[in-house]
N, C-alpha and C positions, 0 to 999 in steps of 0.2 A: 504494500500500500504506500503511496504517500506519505510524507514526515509529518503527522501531527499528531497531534496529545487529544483525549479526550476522556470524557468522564462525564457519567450522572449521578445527579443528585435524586431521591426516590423519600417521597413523605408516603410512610404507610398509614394506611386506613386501619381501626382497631376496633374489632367487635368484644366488647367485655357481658359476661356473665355476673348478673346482679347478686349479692351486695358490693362483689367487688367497683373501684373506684380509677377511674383510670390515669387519674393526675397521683394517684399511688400506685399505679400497675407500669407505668411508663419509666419512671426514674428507676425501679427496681430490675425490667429489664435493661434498660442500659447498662446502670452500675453495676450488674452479674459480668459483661462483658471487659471491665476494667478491675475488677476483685483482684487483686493481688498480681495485676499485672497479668489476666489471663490472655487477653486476645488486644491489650492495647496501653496507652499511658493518656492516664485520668484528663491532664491538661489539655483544654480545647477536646479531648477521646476520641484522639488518633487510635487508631488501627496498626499492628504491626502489618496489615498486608497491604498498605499505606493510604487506607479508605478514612473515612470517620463515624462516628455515629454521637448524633445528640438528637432534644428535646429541640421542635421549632412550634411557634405557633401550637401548642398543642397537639403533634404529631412526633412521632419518632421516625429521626431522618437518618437516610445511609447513604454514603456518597463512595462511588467506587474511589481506588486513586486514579493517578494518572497512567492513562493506557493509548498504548502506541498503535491498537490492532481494534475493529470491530469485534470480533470473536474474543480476545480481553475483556471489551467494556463487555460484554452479554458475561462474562464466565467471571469477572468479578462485583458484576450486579444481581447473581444467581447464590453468591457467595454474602451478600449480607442479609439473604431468605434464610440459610441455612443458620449462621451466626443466631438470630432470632429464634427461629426455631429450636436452637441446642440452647437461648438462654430462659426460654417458654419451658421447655422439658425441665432444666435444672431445676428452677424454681416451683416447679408442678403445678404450673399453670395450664396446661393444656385442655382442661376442663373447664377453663375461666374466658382463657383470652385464645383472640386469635387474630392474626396480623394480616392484611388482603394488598397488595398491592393496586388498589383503584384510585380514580382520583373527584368522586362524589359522593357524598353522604344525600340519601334520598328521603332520610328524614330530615334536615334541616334546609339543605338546599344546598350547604358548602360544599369548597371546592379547593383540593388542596391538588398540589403538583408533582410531576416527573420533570426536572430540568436538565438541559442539556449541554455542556459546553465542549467549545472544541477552538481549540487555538488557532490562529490565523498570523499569517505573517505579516508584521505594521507597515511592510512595503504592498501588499496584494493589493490588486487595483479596484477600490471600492465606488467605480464610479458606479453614476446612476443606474444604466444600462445595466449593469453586473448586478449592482443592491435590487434591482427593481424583478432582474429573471431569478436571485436566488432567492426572494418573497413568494413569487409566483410558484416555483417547484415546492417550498415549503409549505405553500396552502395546501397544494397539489395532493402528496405526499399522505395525506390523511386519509385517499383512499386506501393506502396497505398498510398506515401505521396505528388506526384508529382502534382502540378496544373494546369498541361498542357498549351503550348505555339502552338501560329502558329507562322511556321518557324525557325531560326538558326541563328545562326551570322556566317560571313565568317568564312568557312571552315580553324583554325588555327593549324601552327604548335607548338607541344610541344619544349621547351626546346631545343636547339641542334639537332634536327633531320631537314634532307631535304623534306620529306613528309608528307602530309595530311592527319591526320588520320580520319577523316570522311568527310562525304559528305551532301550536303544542308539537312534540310526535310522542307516537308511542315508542320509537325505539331510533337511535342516530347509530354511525358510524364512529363519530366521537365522546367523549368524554367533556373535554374541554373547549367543546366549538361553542359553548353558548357562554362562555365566562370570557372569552375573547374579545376585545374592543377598539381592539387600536393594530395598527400595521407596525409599527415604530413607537416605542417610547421606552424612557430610561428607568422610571421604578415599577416595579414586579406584582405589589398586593392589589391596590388601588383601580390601576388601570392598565388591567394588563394585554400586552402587544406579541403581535409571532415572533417579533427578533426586539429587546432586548437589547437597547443602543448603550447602556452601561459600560464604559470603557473601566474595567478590571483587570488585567492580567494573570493577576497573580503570578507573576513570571517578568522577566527583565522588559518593561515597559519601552525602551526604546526599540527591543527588535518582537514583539508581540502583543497581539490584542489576543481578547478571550471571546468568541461567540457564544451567547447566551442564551437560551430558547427555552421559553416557558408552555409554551403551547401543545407541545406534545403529550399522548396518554400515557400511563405508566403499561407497560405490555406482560403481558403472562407469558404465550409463547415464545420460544427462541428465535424463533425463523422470522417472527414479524419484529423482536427487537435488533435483531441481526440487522435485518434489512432496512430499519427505521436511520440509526445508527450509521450501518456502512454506505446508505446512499444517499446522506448528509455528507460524510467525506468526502467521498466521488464528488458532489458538485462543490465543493470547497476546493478539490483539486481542477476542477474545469476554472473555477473562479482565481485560481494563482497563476493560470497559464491562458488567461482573460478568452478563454474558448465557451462561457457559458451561451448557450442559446438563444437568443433575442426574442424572448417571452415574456409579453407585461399583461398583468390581470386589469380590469378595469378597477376592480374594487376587493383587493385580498379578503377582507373580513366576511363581507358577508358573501363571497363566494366558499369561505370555509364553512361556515354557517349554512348554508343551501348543498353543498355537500354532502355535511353529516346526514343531512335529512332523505337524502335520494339515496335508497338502497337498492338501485339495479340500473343496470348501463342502459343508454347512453347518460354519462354524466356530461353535461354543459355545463362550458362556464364562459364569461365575458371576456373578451379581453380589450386592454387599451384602448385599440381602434374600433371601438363598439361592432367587431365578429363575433359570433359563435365559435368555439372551439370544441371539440372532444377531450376532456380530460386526461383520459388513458392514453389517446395519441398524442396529447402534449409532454406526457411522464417517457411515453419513447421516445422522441427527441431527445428529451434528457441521456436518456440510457443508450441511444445509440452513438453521441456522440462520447461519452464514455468509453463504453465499448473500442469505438474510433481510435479513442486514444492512449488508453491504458489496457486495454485486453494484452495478456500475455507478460504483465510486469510483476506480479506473484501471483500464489497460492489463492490467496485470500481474496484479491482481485476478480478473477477469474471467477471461484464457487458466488462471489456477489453478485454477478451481471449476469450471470446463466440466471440465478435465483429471482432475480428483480425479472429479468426476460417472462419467466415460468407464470410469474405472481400478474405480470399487467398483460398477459395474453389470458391466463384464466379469469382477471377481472374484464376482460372485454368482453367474451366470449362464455364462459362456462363458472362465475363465480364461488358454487360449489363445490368445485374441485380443489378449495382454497382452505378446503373444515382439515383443520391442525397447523395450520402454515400462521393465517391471518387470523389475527384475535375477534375483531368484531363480525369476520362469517361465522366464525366455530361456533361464537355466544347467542347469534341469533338462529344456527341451526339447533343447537342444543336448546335455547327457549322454544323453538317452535315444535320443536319432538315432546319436550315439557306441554305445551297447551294440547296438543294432540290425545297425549296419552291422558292426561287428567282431565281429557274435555272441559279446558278452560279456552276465554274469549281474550285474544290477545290484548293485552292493556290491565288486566287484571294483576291486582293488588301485590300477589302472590310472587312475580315475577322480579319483582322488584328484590326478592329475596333468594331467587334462583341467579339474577344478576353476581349478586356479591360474592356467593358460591365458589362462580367462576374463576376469582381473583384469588382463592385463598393460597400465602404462600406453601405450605406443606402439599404436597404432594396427593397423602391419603385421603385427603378433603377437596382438593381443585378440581374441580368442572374441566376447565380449560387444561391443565397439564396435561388430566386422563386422556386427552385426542390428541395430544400436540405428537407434532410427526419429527421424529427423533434420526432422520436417515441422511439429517441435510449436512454439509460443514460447517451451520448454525449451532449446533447441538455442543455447548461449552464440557470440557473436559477437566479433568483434575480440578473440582470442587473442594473437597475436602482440603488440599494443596492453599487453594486460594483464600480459604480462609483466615490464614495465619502468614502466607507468604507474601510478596509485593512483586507484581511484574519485573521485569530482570533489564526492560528497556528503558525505561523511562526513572525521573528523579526519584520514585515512590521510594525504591529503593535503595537510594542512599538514603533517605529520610527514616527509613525503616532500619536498618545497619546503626544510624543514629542515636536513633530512639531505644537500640537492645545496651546500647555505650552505658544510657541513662536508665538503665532498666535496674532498679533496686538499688539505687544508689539515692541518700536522703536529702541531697543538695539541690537547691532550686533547680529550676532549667527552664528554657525560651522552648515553644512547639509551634511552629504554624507550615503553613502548604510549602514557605518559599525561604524558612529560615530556619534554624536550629539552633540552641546554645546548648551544649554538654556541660555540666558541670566543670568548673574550674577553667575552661575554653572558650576561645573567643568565640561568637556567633558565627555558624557558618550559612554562607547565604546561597540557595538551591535558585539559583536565575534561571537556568536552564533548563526546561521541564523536561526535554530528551536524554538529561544526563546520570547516567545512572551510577 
């Protein structure tokens, strides 16, 4: 692949069993994973396998580290399911709580996030043209990367306008197409945008930006975070070598929005020049000129353009053939086998409970992993490994080598993504997010 660093951030959703309390059930799985220096160091609760884990907003966050490979981010974002899960088991909560990967609570209406970032070079050429087609493929994108929801949040208006730009559904393609509001903006809770103009690094700010992406869903299968993931880099690599394809939407938002809501081809959407376009033949363009241009430069490469080829010819043509690939076909085939056999009326109560199901991370409970098709180069390996260990390419792992320096020693120390102090030593500063 490509030289870039990447990583998600993943707020899990938490179903707790009454009387227990979750603003006590939350600090106590954490603090099981930093107990005596088990799987991390308390400050800021870094990860030895150089991820994190804390309390945000009332949610328990796991962010991988930094990883140089798609198939990394997916095998160290399957690695903080696991962590939880062995910290649910210690504590013998498994009868209590249970942790889901989604990103809506449908009893209150909230909406918590999967974010995404992915380094870019402070020279890549962010003209318009380039920001405007890598908006476009981002909206785009949510037809294979979407986790599928039943139902909507009240029908809201944008900004300043007197009407409602959509109407209820019973079931999206997304998660987070109705909490979306903006194409561009710099803070995250409030008002939040598909790209995320925040200039952060966390990395030597004169040769790197950080790309930020809030709008994605958080995903159950491998195959649809694989390819969510690795065909984000592909166009950050078309976007370095200024070959992205000259695609601009009329209106990114609310064609993410009208999207989510059309569950069967042809999807239309506007572009620029007030055309119709095909969605699924605008994602090929994308993918062909990829293809074009990097077919044949790894491993990993390669299994991703076959995989994306596979995914937008069965969404054109046969979307069914996408149940264990693509999160939000698997969950609406598996809800509609669900109203079938219990002769219920799609929209019913009840679904909304078979939804969450789907997300659970443990295995022996997940809707969605039970189908997930295991045969692709998607399918992360050495879990166990990653749980404690830190990629071998990138800084995770000096930062990780660091952290064992300071491991049971009683003297303060400095901890963050891009710095270090060991006891008695001067700070050492991790600029370079490739350097391992």
């Amino acid at each position: 692949m490509g030289q870039r660093i990447t990583g998600l951030e993943t707020e899990y959703g938490c179903l707790i069993q009454p009387p227990a309390q979750i603003q006590d059930i939350l600090p106590r799985v954490r603090d099981w994973l930093f107990d005596n220096d088990r799987y991390g160091l308390i400050d800021l609760r870094f990860l030895f396998n150089g991820g994190r884990v804390y309390i945000d907003m009332g949610h328990l966050e796991y962010c991988t580290p930094e990883c140089a490979s798609a198939i990394d981010v997916v095998r160290y974002d399957r690695a903080g399911d696991l962590l939880l899960q062995e910290a649910v088991r210690a504590l013998r909560l498994q009868d209590k709580v249970s942790f889901i990967r989604n990103n809506v609570d449908h009893y209150t209406g909230a909406t918590f996030g999967c974010h995404e970032n992915y380094s870019l070079d402070r020279k890549a050429p962010l003209h318009e043209t380039n920001v405007l087609s890598l908006l476009a493929f981002l909206t785009l994108r949510v037809l294979f990367t979407g986790a599928g929801r039943v139902g909507s949040i009240r029908p809201s208006r944008f900004r300043g306008e007197m009407i409602q730009r959509e109407q209820p559904a019973l079931f999206q393609i997304s998660q987070r197409a109705d909490y979306i509001q903006n194409d561009f903006f710099e803070w995250v809770q409030h008002n939040r945008a598909i790209i995320n103009t925040r200039d952060e690094p966390l990395a030597d700010p004169r040769q790197y930006r950080r790309l930020h992406l809030i709008h994605g869903d958080s995903n159950v299968l491998p195959a649809t975070a694989f390819l969510k993931v690795g065909t984000t880099r592909l166009m950050l690599d078309l976007l370095d070598t200024d070959e992205l394809p000259q695609i601009i939407l009329s209106d990114a938002v609310t064609t993410l929005r009208t999207l989510s809501r059309n569950l069967t081809p042809p999807w239309h959407v506007v572009l620029a020049d007030g055309k119709s376009a095909d969605a699924v033949e605008l994602l090929f363009i994308y993918q062909q000129k990829a293809r074009k241009l990097f077919e044949g430069r790894d491993i990993e490469t390669n299994a991703l353009l076959d995989a994306w080829e596979e995914v937008l010819e069965g969404l054109s043509s046969k979307p069914h053939s996408l149940v264990g690939v693509l999160d939000w076909i698997t969950k609406e085939y598996l809800l509609r086998e669900f109203c079938r056999s219990e002769k219920l009326e799609w929209g019913h109560p009840w679904l909304e409970s078979q939804d969450l199901e789907f997300h659970h991370i443990d295995p022996d409970q997940s809707l969605g992993l039970a189908l997930a098709r295991r045969d692709g180069f998607w399918e992360p390996k050495s879990l166990k490994e990653a749980m404690l260990e830190p990629p071998k390419d990138s800084r995770a792992h000096a930062r990780s080598r660091l952290m064992r320096e300071i491991q049971g020693k009683e003297s303060s120390y400095f901890l963050d993504w891009e710095a270090v102090e060991v006891p008695n030593q001067k700070r050492t500063r991790l600029l370079n997010p490739f350097q391992p």
